[in-house]
C-alpha positions in Angstrom: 9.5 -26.5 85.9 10.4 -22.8 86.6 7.2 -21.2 85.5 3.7 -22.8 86.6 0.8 -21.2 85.0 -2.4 -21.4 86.5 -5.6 -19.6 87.5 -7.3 -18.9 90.0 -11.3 -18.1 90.5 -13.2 -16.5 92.5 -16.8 -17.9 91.1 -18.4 -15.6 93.7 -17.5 -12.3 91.7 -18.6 -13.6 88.3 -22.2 -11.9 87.4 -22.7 -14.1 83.9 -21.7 -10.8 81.6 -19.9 -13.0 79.5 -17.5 -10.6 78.3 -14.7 -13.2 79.5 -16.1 -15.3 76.4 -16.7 -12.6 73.9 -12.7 -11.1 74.2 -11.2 -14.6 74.2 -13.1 -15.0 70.9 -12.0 -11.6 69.3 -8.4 -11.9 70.5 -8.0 -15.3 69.2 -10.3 -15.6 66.4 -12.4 -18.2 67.6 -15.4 -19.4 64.8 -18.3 -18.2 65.0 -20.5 -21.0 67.7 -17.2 -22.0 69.2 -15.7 -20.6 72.5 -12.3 -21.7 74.3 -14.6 -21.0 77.5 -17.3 -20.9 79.2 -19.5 -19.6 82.3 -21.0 -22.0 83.9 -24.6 -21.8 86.1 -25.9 -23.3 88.8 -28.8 -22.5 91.3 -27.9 -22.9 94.7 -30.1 -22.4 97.8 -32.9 -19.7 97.5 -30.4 -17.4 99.8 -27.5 -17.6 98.4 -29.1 -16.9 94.9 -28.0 -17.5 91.1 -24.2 -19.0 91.3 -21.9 -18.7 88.0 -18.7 -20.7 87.4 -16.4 -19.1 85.0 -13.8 -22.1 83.3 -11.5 -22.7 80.5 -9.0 -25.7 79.8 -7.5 -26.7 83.2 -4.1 -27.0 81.9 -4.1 -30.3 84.0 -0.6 -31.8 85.3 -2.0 -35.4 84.2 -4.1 -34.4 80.8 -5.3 -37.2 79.3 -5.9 -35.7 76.3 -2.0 -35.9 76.0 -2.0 -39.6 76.1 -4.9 -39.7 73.3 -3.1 -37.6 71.0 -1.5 -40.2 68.4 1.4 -37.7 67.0 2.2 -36.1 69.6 0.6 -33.1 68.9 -0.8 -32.6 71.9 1.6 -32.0 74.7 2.4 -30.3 77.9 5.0 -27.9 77.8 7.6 -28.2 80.7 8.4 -24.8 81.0 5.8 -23.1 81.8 3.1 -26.2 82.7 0.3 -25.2 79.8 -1.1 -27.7 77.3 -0.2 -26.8 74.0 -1.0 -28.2 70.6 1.3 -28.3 67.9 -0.5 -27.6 64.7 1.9 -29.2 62.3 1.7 -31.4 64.3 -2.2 -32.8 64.4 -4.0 -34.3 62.3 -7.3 -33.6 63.1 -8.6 -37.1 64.7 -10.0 -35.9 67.2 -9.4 -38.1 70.1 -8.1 -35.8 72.2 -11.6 -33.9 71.9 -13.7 -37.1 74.1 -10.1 -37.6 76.0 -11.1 -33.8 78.1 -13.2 -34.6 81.3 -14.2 -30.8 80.7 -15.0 -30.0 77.0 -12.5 -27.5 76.8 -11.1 -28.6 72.9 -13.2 -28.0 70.0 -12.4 -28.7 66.0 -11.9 -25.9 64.4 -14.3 -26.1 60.9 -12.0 -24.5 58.4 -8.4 -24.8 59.7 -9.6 -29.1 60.4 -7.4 -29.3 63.7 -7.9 -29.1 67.5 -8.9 -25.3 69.1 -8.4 -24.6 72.3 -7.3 -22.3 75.7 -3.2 -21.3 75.3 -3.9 -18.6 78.2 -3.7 -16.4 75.1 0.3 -16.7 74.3 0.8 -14.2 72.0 -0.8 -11.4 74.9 1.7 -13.7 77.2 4.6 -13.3 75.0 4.2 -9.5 75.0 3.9 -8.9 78.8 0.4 -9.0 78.9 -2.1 -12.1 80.8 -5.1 -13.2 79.2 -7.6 -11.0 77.5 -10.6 -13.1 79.7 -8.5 -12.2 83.0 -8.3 -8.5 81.7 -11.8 -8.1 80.6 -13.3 -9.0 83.7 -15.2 -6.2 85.2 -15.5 -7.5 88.5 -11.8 -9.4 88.6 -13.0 -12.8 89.1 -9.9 -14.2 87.0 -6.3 -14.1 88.9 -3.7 -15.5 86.3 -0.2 -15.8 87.2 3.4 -18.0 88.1 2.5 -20.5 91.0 6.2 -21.1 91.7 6.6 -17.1 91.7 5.1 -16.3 95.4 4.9 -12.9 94.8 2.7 -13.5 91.6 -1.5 -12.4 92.8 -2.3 -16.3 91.7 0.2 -17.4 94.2 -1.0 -15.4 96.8 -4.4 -15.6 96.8 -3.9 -19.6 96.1 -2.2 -19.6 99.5 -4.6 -17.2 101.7 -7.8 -18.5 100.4 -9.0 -21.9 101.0 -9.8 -23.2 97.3 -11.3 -26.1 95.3 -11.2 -27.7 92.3 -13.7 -29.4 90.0 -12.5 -32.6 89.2 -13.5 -36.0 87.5 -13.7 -38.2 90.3 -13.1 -41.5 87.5 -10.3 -39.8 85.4 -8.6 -37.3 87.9 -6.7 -34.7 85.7 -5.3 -32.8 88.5 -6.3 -30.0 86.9 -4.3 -26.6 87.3 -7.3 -24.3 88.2 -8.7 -23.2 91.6 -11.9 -21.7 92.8 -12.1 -19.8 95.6 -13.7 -21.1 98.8 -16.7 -22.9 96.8 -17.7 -23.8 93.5 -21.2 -25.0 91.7 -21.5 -27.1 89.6 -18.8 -29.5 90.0 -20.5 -32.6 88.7 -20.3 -31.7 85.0 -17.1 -33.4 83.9 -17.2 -36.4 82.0 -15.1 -39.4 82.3 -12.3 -38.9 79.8 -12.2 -41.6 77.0 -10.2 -41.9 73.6 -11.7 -43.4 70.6 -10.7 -47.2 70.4 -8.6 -47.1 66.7 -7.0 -44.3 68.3 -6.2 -46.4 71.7 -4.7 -49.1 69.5 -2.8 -47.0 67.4 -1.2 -44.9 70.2 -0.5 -48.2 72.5 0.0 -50.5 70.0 1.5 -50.1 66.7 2.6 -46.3 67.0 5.2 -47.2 69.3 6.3 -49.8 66.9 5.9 -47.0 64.0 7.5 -44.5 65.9 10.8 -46.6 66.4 11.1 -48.1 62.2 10.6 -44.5 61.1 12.3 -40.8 60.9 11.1 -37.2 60.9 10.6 -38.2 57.1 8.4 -41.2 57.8 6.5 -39.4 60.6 5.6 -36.4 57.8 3.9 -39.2 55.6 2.2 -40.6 58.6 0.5 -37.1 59.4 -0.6 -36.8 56.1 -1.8 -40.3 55.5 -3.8 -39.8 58.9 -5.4 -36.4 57.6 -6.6 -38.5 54.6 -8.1 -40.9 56.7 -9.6 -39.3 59.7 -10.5 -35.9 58.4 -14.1 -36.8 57.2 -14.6 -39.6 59.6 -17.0 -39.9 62.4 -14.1 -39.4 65.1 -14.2 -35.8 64.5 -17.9 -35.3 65.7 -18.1 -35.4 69.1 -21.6 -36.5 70.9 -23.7 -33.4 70.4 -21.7 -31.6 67.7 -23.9 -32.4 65.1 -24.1 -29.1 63.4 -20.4 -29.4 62.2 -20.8 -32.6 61.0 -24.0 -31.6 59.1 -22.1 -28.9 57.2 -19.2 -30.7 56.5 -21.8 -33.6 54.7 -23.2 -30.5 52.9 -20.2 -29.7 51.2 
């Protein structure tokens, strides 16, 4: 690919203000008790102090959430590297929610379809880098081009020594850096699809996939809406509160 977007962090400049959070949320309308990301904390020796992590969707060069998404919905884009989803596209299973080592995809409650991290596209389309990387008072964020070396990411990516916090059972290769250290970096979770959904994208989709068209596959996405849109699939463990108001409807 050309383009390679990434990010890189330097944990050691993030204070907790969360303001990272809050203007993600206002610049992409994020529900209210959802967040595309997150600042992580972690206690570290008495002398070095509180230690945050600041994180959002890795953007990972092997996402397994791509390979749990049964349409297709969920893809990495090979021009510039990011993880998109296609929302015509999903069908609001799920899978790919359990499939992310780092929680970074949520269910959105009214639209019924997978939320998360696009390193805020439309602010990229119009010149502009993500509103967490602007809004950072103390510039922990660095977003830019890997492959372009005079891009800040690329730079400070090659003069720092860096890290990355990764699943050691489903290694992502995720597509974010920290700079010098990290903590925590045994939060991940080993990356998992539900088992109808395994079948379906290893099994018969394939076989699905080659008997019908665009036409076919249109029917398909709304069949699967009718099926998995009130199932348990859509509730991850711990996300109880969406479920609960979704039964109170």
């Amino acid at each position: 690919m050309s383009v390679k977007f990434a990010m890189v962090i330097d944990s050691a400049k993030c204070f907790n203000c969360k303001a990272c959070i809050i203007s993600c949320q206002l610049e992409n309308g994020v529900s209210p008790g959802y967040s595309r990301n997150w600042v992580k904390a972690n206690p570290l020796e008495a002398s070095l102090g509180m230690h945050f992590q600041p994180g959002n969707c890795m953007h990972c060069d092997a996402p397994t959430c791509v390979e749990a998404c049964p349409t297709g919905a969920t893809y990495k884009d090979p021009t510039d590297g990011t993880v998109k989803v296609n929302k015509d596209l999903c069908i609001g299973c799920g899978s790919c929610i359990p499939a992310c080592p780092y929680g970074a995809r949520h269910r959105h409650p009214l639209k019924k379809i997978v939320d998360k991290c696009d390193y805020c596209e439309a602010r990229r389309s119009a010149g502009g880098v993500p509103a967490c990387v602007e809004t950072c008072p103390t510039q922990a964020r660095t977003f830019g081009d890997l492959n372009d070396p005079d891009s800040l990411a690329a730079k400070l990516l090659k003069a720092e020594n860096t890290v990355r916090v990764v699943n050691q059972e489903t290694d992502t290769d995720p597509v974010m850096y920290y700079v010098d250290q990290t903590e925590p970096v045994d939060w991940t979770v080993k990356a998992e699809a539900p088992m109808p959904i395994q079948l379906w994208r290893y099994g018969a989709g394939y076989l699905v996939k080659g008997l019908v068209g665009m036409s076919g596959l249109g029917v398909l996405i709304m069949l699967g809406r009718q099926l998995f849109v009130k199932g348990d699939l859509l509730y991850p463990v711990g996300n109880t509160a969406e479920k609960e108001a979704d039964d109170g409807k």
